[in-house]
CHARMM-style PDB file with segment names, atoms N, HN, CA, C and O in Angstrom:
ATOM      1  N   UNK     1       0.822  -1.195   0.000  1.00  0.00      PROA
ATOM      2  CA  UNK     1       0.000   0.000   0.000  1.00  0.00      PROA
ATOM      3  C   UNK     1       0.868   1.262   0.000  1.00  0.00      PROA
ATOM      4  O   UNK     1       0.506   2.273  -0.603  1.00  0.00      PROA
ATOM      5  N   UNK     2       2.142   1.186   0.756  1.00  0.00      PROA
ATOM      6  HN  UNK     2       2.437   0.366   1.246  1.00  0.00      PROA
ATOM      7  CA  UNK     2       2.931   2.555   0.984  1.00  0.00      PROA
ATOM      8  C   UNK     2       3.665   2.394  -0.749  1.00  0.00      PROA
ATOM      9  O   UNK     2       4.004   3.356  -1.438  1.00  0.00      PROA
ATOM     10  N   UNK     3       3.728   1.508  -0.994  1.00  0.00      PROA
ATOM     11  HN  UNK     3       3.452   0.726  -0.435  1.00  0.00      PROA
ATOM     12  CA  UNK     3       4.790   1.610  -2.785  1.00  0.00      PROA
ATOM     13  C   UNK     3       3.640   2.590  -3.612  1.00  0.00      PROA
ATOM     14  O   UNK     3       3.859   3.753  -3.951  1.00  0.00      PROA
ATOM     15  N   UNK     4       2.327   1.816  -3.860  1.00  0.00      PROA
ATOM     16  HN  UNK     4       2.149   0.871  -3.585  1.00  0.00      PROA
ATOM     17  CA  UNK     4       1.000   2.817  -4.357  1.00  0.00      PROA
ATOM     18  C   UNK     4       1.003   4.089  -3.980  1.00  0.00      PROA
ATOM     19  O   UNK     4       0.554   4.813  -4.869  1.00  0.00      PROA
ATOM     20  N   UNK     5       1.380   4.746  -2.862  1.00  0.00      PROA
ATOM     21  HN  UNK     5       1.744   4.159  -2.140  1.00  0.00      PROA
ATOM     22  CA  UNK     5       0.851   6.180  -2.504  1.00  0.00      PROA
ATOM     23  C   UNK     5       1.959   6.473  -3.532  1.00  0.00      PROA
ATOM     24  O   UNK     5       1.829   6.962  -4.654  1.00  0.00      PROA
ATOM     25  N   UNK     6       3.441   5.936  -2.701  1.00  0.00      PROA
ATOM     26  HN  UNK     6       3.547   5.539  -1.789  1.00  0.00      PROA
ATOM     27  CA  UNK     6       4.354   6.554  -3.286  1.00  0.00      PROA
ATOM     28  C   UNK     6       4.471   6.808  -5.106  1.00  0.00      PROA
ATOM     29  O   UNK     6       4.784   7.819  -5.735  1.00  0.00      PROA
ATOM     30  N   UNK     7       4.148   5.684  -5.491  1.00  0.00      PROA
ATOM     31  HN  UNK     7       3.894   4.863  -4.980  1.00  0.00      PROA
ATOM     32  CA  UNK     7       4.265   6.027  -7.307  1.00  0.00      PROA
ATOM     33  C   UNK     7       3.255   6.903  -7.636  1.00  0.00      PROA
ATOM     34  O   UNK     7       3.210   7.730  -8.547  1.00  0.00      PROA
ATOM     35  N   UNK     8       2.158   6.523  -6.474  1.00  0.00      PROA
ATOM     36  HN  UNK     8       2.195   5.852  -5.734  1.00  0.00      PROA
ATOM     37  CA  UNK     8       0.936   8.266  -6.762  1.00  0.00      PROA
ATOM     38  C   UNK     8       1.672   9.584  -6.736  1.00  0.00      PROA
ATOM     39  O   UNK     8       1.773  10.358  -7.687  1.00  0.00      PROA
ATOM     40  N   UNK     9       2.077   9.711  -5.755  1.00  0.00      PROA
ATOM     41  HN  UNK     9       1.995   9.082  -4.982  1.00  0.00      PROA
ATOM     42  CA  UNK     9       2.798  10.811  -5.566  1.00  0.00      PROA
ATOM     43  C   UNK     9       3.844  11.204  -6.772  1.00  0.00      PROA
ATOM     44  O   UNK     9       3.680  12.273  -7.360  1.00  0.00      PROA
ATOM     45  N   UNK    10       4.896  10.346  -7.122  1.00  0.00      PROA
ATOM     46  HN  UNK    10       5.030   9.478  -6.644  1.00  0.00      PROA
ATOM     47  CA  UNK    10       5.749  10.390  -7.946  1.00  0.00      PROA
ATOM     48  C   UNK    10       5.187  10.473  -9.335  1.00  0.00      PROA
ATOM     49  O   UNK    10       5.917  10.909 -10.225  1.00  0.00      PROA
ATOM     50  N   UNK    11       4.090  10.137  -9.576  1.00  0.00      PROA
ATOM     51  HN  UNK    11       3.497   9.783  -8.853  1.00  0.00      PROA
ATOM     52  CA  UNK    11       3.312  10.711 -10.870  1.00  0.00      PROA
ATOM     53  C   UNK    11       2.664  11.877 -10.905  1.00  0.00      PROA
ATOM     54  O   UNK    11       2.475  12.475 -11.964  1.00  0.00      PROA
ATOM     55  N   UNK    12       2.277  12.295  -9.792  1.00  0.00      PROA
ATOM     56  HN  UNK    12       2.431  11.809  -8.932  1.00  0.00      PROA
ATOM     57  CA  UNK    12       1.535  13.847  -9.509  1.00  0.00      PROA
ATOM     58  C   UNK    12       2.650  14.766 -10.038  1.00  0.00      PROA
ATOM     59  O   UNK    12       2.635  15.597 -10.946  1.00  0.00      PROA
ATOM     60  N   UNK    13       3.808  14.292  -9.038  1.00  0.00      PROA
ATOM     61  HN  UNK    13       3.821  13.617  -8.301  1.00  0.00      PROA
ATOM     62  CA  UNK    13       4.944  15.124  -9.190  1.00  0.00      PROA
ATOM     63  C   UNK    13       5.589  15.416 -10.268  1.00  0.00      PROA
ATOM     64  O   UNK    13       5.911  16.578 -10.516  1.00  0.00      PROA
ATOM     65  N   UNK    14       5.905  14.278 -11.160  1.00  0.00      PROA
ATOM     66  HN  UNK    14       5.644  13.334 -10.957  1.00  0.00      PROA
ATOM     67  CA  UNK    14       5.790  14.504 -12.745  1.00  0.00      PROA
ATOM     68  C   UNK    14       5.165  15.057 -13.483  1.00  0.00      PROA
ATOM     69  O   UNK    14       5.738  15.514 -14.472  1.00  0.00      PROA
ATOM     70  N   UNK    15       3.622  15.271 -13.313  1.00  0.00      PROA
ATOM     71  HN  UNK    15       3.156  14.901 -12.510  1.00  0.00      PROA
ATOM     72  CA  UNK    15       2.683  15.777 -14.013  1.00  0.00      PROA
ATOM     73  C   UNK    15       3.014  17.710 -13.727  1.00  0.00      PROA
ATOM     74  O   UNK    15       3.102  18.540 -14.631  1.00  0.00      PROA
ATOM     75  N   UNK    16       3.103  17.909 -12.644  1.00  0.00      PROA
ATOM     76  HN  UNK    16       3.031  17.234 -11.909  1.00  0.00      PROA
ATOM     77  CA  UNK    16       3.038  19.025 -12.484  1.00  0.00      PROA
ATOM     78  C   UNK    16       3.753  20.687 -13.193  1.00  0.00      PROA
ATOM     79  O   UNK    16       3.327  21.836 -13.083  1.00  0.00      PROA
ATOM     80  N   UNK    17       4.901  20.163 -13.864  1.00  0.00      PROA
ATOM     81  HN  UNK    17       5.247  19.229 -13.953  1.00  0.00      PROA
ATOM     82  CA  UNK    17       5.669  20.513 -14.548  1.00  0.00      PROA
ATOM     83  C   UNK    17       4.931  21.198 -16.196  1.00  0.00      PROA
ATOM     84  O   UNK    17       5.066  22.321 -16.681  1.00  0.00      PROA
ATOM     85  N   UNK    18       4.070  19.859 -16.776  1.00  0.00      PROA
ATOM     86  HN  UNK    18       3.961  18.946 -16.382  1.00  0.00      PROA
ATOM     87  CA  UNK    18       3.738  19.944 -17.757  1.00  0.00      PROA
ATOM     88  C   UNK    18       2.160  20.797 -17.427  1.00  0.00      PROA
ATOM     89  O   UNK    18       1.597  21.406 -18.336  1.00  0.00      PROA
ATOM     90  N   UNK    19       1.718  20.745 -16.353  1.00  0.00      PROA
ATOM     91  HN  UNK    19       2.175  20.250 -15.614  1.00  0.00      PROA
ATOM     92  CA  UNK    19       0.536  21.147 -16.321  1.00  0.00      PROA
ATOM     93  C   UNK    19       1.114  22.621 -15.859  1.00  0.00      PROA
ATOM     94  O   UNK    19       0.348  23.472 -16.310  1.00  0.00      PROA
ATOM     95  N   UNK    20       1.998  23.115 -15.254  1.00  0.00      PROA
ATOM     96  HN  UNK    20       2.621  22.424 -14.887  1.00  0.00      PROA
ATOM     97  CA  UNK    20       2.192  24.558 -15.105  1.00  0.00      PROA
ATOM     98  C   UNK    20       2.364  25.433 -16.803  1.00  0.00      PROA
ATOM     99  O   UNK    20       1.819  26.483 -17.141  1.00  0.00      PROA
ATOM    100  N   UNK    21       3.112  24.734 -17.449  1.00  0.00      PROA
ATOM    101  HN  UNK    21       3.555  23.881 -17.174  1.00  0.00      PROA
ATOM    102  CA  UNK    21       3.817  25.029 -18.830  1.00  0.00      PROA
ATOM    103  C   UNK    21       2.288  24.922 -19.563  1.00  0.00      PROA
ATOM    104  O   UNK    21       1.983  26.004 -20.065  1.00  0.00      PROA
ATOM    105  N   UNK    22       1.105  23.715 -19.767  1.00  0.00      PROA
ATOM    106  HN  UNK    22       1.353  22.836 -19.359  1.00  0.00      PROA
ATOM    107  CA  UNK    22      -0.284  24.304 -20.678  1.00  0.00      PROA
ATOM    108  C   UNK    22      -0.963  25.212 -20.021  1.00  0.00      PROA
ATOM    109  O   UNK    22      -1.686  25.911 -20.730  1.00  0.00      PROA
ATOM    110  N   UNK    23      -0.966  25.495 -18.564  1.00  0.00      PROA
ATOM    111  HN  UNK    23      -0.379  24.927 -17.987  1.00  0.00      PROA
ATOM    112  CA  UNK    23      -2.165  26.507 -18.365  1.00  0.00      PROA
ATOM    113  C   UNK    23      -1.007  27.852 -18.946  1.00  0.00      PROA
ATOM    114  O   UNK    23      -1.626  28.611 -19.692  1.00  0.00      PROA
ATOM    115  N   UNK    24       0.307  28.227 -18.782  1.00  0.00      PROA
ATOM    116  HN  UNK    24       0.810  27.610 -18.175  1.00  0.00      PROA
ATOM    117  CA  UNK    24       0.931  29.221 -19.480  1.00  0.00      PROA
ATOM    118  C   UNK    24       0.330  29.938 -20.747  1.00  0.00      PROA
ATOM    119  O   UNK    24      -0.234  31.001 -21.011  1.00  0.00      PROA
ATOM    120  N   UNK    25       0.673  28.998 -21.277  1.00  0.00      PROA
ATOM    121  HN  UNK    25       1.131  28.135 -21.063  1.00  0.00      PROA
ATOM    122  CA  UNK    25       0.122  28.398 -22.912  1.00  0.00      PROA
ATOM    123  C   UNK    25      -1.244  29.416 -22.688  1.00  0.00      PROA
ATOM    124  O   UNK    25      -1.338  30.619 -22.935  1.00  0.00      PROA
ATOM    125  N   UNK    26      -1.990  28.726 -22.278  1.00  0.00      PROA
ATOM    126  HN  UNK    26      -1.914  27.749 -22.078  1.00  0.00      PROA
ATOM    127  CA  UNK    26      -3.887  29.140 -22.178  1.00  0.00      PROA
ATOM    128  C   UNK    26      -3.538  30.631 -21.979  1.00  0.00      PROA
ATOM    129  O   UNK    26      -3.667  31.580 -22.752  1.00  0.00      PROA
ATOM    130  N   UNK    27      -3.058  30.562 -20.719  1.00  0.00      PROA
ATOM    131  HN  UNK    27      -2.953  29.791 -20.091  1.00  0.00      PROA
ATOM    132  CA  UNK    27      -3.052  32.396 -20.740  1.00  0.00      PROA
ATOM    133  C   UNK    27      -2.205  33.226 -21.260  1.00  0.00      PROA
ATOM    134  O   UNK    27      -2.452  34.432 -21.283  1.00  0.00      PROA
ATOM    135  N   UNK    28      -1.096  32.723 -21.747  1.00  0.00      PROA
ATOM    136  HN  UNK    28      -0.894  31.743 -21.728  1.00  0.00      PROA
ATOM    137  CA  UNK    28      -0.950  33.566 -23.033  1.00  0.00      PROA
ATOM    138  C   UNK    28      -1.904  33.877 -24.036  1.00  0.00      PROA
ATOM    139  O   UNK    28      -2.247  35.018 -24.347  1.00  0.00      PROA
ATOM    140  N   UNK    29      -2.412  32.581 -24.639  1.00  0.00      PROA
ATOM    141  HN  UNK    29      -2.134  31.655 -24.386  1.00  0.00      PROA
ATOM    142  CA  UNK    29      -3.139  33.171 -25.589  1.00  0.00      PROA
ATOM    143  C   UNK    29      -4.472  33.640 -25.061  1.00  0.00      PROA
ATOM    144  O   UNK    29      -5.225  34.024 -25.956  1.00  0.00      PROA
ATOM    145  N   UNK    30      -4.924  33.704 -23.917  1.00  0.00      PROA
ATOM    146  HN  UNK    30      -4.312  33.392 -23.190  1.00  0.00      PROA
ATOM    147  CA  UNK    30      -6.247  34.388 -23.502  1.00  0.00      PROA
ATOM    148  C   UNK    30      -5.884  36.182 -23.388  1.00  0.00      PROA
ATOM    149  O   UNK    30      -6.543  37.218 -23.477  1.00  0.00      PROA
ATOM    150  N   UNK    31      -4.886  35.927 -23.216  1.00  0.00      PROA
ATOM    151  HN  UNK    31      -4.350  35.086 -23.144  1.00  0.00      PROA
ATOM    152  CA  UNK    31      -4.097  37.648 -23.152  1.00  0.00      PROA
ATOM    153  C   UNK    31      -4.000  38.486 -24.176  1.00  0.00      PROA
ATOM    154  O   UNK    31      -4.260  39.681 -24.319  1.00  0.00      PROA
ATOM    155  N   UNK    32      -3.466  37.428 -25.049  1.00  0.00      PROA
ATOM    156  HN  UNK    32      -3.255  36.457 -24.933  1.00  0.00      PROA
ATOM    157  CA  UNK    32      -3.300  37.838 -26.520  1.00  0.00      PROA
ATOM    158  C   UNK    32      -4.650  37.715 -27.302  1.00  0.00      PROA
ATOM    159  O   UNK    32      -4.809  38.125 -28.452  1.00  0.00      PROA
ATOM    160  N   UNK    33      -5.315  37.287 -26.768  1.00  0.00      PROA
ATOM    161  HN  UNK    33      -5.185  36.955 -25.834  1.00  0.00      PROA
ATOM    162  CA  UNK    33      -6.802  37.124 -28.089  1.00  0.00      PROA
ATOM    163  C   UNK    33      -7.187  37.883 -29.212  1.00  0.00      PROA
ATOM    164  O   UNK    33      -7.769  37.405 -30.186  1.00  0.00      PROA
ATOM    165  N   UNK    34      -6.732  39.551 -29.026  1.00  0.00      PROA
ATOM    166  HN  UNK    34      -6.259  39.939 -28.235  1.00  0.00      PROA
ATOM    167  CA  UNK    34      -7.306  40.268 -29.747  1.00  0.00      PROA
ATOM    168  C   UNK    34      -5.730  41.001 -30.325  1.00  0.00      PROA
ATOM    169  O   UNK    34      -5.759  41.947 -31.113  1.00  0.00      PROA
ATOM    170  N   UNK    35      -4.849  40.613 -29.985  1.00  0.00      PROA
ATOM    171  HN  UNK    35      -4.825  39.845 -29.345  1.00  0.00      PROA
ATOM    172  CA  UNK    35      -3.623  40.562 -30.726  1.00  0.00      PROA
ATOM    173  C   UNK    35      -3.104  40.245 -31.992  1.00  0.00      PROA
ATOM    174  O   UNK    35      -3.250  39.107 -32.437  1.00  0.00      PROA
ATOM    175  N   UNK    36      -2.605  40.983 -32.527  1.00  0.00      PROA
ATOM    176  HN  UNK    36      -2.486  41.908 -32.165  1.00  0.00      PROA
ATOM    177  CA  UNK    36      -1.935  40.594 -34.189  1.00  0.00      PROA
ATOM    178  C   UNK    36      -0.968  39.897 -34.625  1.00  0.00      PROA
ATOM    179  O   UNK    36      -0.176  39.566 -33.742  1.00  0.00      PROA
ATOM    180  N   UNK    37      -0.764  39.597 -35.506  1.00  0.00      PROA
ATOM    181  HN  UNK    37      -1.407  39.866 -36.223  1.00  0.00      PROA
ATOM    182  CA  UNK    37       0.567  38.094 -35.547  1.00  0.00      PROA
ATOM    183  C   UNK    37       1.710  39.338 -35.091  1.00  0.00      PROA
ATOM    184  O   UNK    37       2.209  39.288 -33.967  1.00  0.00      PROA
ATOM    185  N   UNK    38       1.914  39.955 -35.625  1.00  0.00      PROA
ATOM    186  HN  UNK    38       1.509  39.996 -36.538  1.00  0.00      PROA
ATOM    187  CA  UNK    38       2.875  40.741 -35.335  1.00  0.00      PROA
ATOM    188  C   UNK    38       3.374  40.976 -34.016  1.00  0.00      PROA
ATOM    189  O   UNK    38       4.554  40.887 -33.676  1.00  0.00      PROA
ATOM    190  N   UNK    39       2.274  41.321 -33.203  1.00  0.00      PROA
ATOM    191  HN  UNK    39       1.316  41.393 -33.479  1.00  0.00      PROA
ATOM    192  CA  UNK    39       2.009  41.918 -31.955  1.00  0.00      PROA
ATOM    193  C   UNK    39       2.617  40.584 -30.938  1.00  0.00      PROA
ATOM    194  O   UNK    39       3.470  40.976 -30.143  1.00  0.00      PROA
ATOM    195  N   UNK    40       2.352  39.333 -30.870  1.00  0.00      PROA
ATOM    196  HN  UNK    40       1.658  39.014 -31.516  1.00  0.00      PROA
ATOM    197  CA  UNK    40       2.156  38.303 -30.738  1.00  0.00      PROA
ATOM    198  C   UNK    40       4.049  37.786 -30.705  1.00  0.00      PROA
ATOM    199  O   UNK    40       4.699  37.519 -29.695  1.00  0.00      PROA
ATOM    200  N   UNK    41       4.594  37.781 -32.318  1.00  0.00      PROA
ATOM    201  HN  UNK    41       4.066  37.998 -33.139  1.00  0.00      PROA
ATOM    202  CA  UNK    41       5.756  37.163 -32.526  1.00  0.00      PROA
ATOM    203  C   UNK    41       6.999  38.204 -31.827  1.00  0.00      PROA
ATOM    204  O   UNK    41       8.127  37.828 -31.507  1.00  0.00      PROA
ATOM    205  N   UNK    42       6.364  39.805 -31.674  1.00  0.00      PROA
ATOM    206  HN  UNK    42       5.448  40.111 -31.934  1.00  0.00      PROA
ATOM    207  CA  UNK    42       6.916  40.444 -30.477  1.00  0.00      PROA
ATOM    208  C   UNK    42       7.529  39.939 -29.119  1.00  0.00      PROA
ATOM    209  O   UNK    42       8.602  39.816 -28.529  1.00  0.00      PROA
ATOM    210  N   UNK    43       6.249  39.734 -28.999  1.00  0.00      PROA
ATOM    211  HN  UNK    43       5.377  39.834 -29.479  1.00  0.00      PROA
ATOM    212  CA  UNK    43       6.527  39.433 -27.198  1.00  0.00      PROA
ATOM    213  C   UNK    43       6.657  38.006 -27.544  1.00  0.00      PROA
ATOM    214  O   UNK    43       5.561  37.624 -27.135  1.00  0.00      PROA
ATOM    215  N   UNK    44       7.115  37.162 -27.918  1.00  0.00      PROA
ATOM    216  HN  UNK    44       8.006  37.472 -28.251  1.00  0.00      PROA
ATOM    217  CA  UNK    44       7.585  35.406 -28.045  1.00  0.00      PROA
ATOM    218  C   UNK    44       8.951  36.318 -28.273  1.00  0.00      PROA
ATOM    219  O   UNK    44      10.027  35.992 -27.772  1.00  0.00      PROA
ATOM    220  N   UNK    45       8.837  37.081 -28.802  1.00  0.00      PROA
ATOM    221  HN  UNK    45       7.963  37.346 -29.209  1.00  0.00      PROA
ATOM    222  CA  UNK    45      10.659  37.355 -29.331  1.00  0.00      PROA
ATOM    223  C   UNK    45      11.312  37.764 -28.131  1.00  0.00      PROA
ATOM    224  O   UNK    45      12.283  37.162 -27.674  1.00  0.00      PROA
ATOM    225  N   UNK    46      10.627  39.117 -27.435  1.00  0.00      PROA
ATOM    226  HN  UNK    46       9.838  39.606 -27.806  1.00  0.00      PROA
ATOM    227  CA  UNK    46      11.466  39.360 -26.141  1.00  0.00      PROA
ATOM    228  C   UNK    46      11.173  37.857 -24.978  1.00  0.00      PROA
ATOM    229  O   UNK    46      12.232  37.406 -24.542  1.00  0.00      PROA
ATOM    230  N   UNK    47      10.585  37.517 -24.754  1.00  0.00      PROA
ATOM    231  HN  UNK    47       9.724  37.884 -25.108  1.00  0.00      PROA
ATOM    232  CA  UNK    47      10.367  36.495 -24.111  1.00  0.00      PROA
ATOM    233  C   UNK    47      11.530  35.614 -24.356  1.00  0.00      PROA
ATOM    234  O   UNK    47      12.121  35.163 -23.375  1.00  0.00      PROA
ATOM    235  N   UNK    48      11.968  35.288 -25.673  1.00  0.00      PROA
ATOM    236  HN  UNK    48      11.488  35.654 -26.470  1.00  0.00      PROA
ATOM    237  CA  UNK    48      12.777  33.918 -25.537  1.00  0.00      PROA
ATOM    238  C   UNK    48      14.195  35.136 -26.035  1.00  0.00      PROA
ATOM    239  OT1 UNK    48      15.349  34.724 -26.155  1.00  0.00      PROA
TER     240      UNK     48
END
């Protein structure tokens, strides 16, 4: 029963990474909605 929590845990913990990085994603583009490609490949440019 304690191996189960633990690989629970150790999969949460994995997951969490990727789930911070799509909600990003979402609110970027909820930010940007009414934004122009232009406007858009801007701020990806200063960003990276």
């Amino acid at each position: 029963m304690t191996g189960l929590v633990a690989l629970g845990g150790l999969i949460f913990g994995c997951g969490l990474p990727g789930w911070a990085i799509v909600r990003w994603v979402f609110n970027f583009f909820d930010k940007n909605r009414d934004a122009g490609i232009d406007e858009v490949a801007k701020e990806v440019r200063e960003v990276l």
